[in-house]
NUNUNU-310792 format. One line per field, with one value per residue (C-alpha): residue in one letter; residue number from 1; y, z, x. Coordinates in Angstrom, 2 decimals, decimal comma, always signed. Layout:
N
code <- [A; ...]
pos <- [NUM; ...]
north <- [Y; ...]
up <- [Z; ...]
east <- [X; ...]
***
This chain:
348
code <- [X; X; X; X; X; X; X; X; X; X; X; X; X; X; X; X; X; X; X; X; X; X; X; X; X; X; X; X; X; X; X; X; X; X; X; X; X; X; X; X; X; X; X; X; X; X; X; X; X; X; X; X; X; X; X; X; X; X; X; X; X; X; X; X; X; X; X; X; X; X; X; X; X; X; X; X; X; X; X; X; X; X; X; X; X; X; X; X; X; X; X; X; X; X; X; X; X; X; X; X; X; X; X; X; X; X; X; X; X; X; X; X; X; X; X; X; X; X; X; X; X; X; X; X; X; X; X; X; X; X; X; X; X; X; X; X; X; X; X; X; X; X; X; X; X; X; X; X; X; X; X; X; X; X; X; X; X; X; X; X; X; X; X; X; X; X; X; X; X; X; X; X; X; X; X; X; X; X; X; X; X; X; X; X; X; X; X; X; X; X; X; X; X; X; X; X; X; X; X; X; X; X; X; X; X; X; X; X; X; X; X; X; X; X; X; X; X; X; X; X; X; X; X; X; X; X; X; X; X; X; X; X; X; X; X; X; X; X; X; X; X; X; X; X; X; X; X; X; X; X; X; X; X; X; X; X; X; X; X; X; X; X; X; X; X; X; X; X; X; X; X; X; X; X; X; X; X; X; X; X; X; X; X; X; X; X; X; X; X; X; X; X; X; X; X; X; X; X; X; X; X; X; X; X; X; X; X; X; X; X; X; X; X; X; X; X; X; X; X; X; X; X; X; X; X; X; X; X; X; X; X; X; X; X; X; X; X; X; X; X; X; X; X; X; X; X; X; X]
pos <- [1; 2; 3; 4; 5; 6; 7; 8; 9; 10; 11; 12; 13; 14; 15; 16; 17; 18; 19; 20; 21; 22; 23; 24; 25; 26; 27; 28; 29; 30; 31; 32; 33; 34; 35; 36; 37; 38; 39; 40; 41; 42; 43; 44; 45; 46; 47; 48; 49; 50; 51; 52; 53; 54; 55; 56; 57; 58; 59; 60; 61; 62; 63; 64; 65; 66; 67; 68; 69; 70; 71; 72; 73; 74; 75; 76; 77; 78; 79; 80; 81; 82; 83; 84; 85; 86; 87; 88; 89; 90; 91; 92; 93; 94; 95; 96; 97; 98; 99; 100; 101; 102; 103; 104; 105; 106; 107; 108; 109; 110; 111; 112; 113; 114; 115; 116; 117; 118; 119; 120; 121; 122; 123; 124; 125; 126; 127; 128; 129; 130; 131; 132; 133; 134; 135; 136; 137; 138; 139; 140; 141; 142; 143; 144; 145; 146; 147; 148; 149; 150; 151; 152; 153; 154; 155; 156; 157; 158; 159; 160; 161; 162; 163; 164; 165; 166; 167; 168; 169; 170; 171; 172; 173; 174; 175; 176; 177; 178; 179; 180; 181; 182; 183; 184; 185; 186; 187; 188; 189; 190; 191; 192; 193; 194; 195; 196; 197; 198; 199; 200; 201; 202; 203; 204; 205; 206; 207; 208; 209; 210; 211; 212; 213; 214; 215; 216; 217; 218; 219; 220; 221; 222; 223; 224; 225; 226; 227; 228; 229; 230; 231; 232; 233; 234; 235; 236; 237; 238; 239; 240; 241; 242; 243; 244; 245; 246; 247; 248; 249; 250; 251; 252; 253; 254; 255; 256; 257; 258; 259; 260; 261; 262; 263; 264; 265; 266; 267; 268; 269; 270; 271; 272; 273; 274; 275; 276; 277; 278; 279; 280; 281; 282; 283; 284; 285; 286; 287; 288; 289; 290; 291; 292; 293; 294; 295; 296; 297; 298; 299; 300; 301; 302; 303; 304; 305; 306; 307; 308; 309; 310; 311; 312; 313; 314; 315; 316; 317; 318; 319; 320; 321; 322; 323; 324; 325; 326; 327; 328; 329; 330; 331; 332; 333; 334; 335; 336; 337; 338; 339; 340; 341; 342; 343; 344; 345; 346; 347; 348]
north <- [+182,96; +182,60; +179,22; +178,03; +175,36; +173,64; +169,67; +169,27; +166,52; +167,17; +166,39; +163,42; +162,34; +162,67; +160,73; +157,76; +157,95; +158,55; +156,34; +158,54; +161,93; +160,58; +158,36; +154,66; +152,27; +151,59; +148,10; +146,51; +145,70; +142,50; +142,13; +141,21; +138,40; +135,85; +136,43; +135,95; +136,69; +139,48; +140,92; +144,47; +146,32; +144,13; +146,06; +144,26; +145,13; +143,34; +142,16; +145,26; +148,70; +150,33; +147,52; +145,23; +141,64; +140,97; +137,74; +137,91; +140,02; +141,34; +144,96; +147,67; +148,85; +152,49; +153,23; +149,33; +150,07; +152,99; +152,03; +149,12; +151,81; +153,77; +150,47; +149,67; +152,68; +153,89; +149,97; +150,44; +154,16; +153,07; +149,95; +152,65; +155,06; +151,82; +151,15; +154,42; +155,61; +157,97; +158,88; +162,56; +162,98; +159,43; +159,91; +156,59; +158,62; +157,93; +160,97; +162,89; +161,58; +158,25; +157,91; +158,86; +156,55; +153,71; +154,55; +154,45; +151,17; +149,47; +150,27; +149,27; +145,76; +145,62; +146,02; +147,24; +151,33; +152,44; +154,55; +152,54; +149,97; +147,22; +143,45; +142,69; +145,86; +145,04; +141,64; +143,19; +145,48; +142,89; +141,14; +143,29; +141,27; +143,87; +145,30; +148,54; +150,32; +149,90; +151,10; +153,36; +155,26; +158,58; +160,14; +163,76; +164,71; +164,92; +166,68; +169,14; +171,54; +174,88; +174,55; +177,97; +179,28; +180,51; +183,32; +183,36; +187,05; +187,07; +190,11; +188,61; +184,96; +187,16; +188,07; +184,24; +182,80; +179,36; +178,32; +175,11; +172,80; +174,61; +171,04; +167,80; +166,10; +168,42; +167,06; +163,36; +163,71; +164,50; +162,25; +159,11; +160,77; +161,35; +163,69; +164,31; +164,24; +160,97; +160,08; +161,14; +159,09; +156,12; +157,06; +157,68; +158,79; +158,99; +161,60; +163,28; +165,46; +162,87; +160,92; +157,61; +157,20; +154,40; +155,37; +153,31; +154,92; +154,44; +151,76; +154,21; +153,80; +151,68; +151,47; +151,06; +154,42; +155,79; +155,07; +158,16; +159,09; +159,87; +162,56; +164,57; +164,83; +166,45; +166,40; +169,27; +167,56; +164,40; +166,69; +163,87; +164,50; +160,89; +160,08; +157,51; +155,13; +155,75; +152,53; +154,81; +152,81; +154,83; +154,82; +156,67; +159,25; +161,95; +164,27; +167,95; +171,43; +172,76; +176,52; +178,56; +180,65; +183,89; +181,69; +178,81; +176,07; +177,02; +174,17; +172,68; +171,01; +172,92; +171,62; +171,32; +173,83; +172,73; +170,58; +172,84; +171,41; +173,77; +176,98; +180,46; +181,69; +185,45; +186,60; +189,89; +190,71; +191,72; +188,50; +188,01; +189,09; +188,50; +189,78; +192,20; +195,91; +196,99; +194,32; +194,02; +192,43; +190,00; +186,87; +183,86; +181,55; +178,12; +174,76; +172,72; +175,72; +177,63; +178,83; +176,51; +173,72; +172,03; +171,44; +174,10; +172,56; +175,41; +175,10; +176,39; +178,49; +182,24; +181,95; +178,19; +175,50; +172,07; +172,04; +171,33; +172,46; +173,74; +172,38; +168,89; +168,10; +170,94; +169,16; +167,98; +169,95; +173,77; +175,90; +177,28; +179,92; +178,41; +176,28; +172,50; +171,73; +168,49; +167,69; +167,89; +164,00; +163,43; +166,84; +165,08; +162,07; +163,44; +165,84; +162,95; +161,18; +164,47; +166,36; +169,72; +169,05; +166,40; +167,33; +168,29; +167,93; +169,98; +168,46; +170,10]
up <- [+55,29; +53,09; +51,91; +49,40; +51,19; +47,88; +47,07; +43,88; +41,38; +41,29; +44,95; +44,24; +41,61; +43,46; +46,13; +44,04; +44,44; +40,80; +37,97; +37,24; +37,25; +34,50; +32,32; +32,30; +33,98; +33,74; +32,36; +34,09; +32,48; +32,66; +36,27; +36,24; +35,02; +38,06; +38,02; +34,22; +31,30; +28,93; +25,55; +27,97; +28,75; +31,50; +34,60; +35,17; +38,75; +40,19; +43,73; +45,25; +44,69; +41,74; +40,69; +38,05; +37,56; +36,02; +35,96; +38,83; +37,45; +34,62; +33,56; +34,67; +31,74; +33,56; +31,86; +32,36; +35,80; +36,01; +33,87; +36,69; +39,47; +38,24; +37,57; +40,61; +42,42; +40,72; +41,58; +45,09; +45,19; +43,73; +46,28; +49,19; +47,65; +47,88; +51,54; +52,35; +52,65; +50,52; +49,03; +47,60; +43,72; +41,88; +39,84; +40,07; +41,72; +45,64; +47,48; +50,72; +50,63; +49,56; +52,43; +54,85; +53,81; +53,88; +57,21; +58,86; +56,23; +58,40; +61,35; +61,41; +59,83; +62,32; +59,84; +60,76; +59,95; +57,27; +54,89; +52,21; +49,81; +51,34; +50,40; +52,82; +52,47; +48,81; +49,48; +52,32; +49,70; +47,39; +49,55; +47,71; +44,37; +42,43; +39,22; +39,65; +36,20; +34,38; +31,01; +31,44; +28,12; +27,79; +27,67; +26,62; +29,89; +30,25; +27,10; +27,16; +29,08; +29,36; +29,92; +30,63; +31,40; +35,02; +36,27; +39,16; +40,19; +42,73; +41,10; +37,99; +39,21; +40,72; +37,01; +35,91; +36,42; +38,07; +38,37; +36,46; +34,98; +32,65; +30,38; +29,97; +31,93; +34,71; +35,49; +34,46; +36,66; +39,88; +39,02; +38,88; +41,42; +39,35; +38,16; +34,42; +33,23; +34,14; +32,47; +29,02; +30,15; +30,58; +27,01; +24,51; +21,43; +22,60; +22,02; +25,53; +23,88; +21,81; +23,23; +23,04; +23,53; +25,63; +27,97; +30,95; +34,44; +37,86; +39,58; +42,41; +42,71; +43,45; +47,26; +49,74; +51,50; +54,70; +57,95; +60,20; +61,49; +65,62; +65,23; +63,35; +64,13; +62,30; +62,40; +61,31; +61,45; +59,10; +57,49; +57,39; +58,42; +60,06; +60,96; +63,54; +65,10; +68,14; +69,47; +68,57; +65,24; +62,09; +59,50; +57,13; +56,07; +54,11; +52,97; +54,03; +54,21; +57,04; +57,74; +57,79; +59,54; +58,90; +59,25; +61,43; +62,44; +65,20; +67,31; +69,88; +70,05; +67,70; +66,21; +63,15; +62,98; +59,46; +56,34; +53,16; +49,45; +46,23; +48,47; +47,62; +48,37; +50,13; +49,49; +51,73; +51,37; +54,84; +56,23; +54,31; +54,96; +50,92; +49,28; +46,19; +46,75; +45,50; +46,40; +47,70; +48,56; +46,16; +45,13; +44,06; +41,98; +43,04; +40,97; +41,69; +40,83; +43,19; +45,76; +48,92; +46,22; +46,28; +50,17; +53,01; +56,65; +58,67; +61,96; +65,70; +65,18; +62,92; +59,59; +59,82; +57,83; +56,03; +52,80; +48,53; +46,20; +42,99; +43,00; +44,50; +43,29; +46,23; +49,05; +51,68; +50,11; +50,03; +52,70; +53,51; +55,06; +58,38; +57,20; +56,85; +52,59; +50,88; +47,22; +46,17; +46,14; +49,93; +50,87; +49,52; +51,22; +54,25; +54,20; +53,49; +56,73; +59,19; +60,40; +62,94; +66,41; +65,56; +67,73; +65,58; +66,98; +65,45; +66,48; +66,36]
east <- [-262,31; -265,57; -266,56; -269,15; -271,36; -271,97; -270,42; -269,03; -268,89; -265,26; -264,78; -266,90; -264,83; -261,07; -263,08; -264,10; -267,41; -268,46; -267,07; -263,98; -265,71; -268,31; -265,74; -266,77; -265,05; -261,61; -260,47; -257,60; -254,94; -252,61; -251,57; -247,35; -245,77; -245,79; -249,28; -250,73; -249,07; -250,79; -249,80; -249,62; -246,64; -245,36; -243,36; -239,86; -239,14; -235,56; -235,47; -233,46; -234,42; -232,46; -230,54; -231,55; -231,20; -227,67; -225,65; -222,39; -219,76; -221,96; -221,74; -224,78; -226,58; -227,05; -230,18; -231,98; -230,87; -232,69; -235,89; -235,76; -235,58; -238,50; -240,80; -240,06; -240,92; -243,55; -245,42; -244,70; -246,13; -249,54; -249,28; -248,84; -251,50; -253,97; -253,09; -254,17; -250,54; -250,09; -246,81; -248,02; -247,92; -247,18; -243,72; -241,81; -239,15; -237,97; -238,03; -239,27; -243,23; -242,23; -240,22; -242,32; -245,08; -242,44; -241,61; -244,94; -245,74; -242,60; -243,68; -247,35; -245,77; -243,71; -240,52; -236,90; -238,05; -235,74; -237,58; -236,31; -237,69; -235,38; -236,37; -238,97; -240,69; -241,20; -242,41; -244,75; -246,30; -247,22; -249,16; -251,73; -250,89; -253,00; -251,94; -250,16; -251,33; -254,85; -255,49; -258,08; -260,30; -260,98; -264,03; -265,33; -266,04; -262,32; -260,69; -263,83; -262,39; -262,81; -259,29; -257,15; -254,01; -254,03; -252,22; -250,32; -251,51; -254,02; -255,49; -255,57; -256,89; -260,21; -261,37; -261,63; -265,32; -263,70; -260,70; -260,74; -257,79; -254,88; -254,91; -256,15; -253,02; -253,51; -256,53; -255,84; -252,92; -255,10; -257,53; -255,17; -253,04; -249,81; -247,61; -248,67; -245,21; -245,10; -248,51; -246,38; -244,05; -246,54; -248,53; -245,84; -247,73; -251,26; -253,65; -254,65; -257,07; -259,11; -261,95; -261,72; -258,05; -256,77; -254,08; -252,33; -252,55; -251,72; -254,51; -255,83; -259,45; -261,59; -260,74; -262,82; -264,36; -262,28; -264,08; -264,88; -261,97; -261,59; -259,14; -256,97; -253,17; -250,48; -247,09; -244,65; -241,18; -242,19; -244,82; -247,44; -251,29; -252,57; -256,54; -256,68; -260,00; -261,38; -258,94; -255,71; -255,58; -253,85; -256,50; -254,49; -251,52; -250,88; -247,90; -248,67; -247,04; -246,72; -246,24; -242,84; -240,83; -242,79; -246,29; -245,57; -248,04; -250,31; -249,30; -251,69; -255,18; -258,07; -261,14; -263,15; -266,02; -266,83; -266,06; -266,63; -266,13; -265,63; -264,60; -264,97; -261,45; -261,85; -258,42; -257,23; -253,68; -253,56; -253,18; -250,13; -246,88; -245,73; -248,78; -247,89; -247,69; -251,42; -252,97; -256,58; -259,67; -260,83; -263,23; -261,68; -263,71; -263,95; -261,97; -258,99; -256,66; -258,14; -255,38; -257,35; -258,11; -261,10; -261,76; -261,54; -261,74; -261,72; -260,18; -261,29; -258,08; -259,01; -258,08; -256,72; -257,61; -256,43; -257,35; -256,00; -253,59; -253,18; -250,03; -249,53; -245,91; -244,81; -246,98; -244,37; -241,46; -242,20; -243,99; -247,14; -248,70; -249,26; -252,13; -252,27; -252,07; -253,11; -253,03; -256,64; -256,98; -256,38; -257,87; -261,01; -260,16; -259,65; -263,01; -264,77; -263,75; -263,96; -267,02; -267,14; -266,33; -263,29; -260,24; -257,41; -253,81; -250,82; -247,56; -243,68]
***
């Protein structure tokens, strides 16, 4: 595969390292009640996951119970996210990713390992006391666009000029890391498409930059890609897909020939064993919808790589074609902590 050798502002941007790809800084808002109280929307969370506070022998109001369930997950996703443990697309909903990140949280606390977000696993995330959601204000640089529909035809994707967002919440969502459902959910009655809005989103930058990483290892049963030091220490995890049954992962030891941001995707139907009758060789602009995303790191093994997504609610739950694939946000994460030459390890 092809790549274009140029680094984007966008990469830049899902790394952190602008202010919020040209949008000015984001103010936080209140932190939660036991910290100071603010006329903000304040996040209730009860002391056991998906149960809310009630008096003994009280009824369960079903939906407060559930309102509870998804303040309190959604807190504990951006408090993973910030540890460098990422949970995959923010939702407020337990599932697969989340799970996985609260495993390996346990474990390097030294925590019975139970997936789930148990009592002292809750109090162990808020060690980081931050606030979970910031109310952040948009700018033009994000409702500008060119915004467009974008086909799912491969044929068809190789006539657009880039491959840029569909809508403005599709590319809020990857820049706070969160489903854009969800950022409805958040804004009830904002404007998404005026500038100068004020929305509340998930509190996901501002971390510090990932040290180089020593190597690369990935791990096809938990479908999690881990960096560790040079001591053996986990630096950070991701959710990944991780091949299939027709395209399984090339399991073994490979390394990184090269770290490419904003890729050119060279699309040949050949190399896939579900590519539509007619098919053929094509260009496909670069931009976060472009099939590879917006990082290729192309393996020592032909036609391998770890790199985005177009589509980061399926990372960890659908398959791939044999490749390693990120959402854009930890792609960028990740490229920005490799180099060519790192040893790259794909585990069963």
């Amino acid at each position: 595969m092809s790549k274009s050798h140029t680094l984007p502002l966008l990469v830049a941007a899902l790394l952190g390292t602008l202010p919020l790809a040209h949008a000015q800084q984001a103010v936080l808002a209140p932190a939660p009640a036991q910290q100071q109280p603010a006329p903000a929307p304040q996040q209730q969370t009860p002391a056991v996951a998906g149960q809310a506070p009630a008096q003994a022998g009280a009824p369960v109001d079903p939906a407060a119970a559930k309102k509870a369930e998804f303040e309190r997950n959604l807190r504990a996703q951006v408090l993973l996210d910030r540890a460098n443990l990422s949970p995959g697309e923010i939702d407020g909903a337990y599932g697969s990713n989340m799970r996985q990140a609260l495993s390996t949280f346990q474990s390097l606390r030294k925590l019975p390992v139970t997936g789930k977000l148990d009592a002292a696993t809750w109090e162990a995330l808020n060690a980081d006391n931050s606030p979970h959601l910031v109310t952040y204000t948009l700018v033009e640089a994000d409702v500008a666009g060119p915004f467009r529909p974008v086909p799912s035809d491969m044929m068809e994707k190789a006539k657009l000029p880039e491959l840029g967002y569909a809508n403005v919440l599709e590319g809020l969502g990857e820049k706070f890391h969160a489903k854009p459902a969800m950022l409805e959910r958040l804004n009830p009655g904002k404007d998404f498409g005026r500038a100068g809005e004020q929305i509340v989103v998930p509190n996901v930058h501002g971390k510090q930059p990932l040290p180089k990483a020593a190597k690369v290892v990935v791990k096809e049963g938990p479908k999690v890609l881990q960096l560790y030091d040079a001591a053996g220490g986990l630096i950070a995890q991701y959710p990944v897909s991780t091949g299939s049954a027709n395209d399984p992962l090339p399991i073994g030891t490979w390394k990184i020939n090269g770290v490419h941001a904003n890729p050119t995707y060279h699309y040949n139907p050949k190399l896939f064993w579900d590519a539509e009758p007619g098919d053929k060789k094509a260009k496909i602009a670069p931009g976060p919808n472009n099939p590879v995303g917006v990082v290729w790191i192309d393996l020592s093994k032909e036609h391998y790589g770890i790199h985005g997504t177009p589509v980061p609610g399926h990372v960890g739950k659908t398959e791939s074609h044999g490749c390693i694939r990120l959402t854009n946000w930890s792609a960028a994460e990740v490229a920005g902590a490799v180099g060519a030459g790192l040893e790259v390890v794909l585990e069963s």
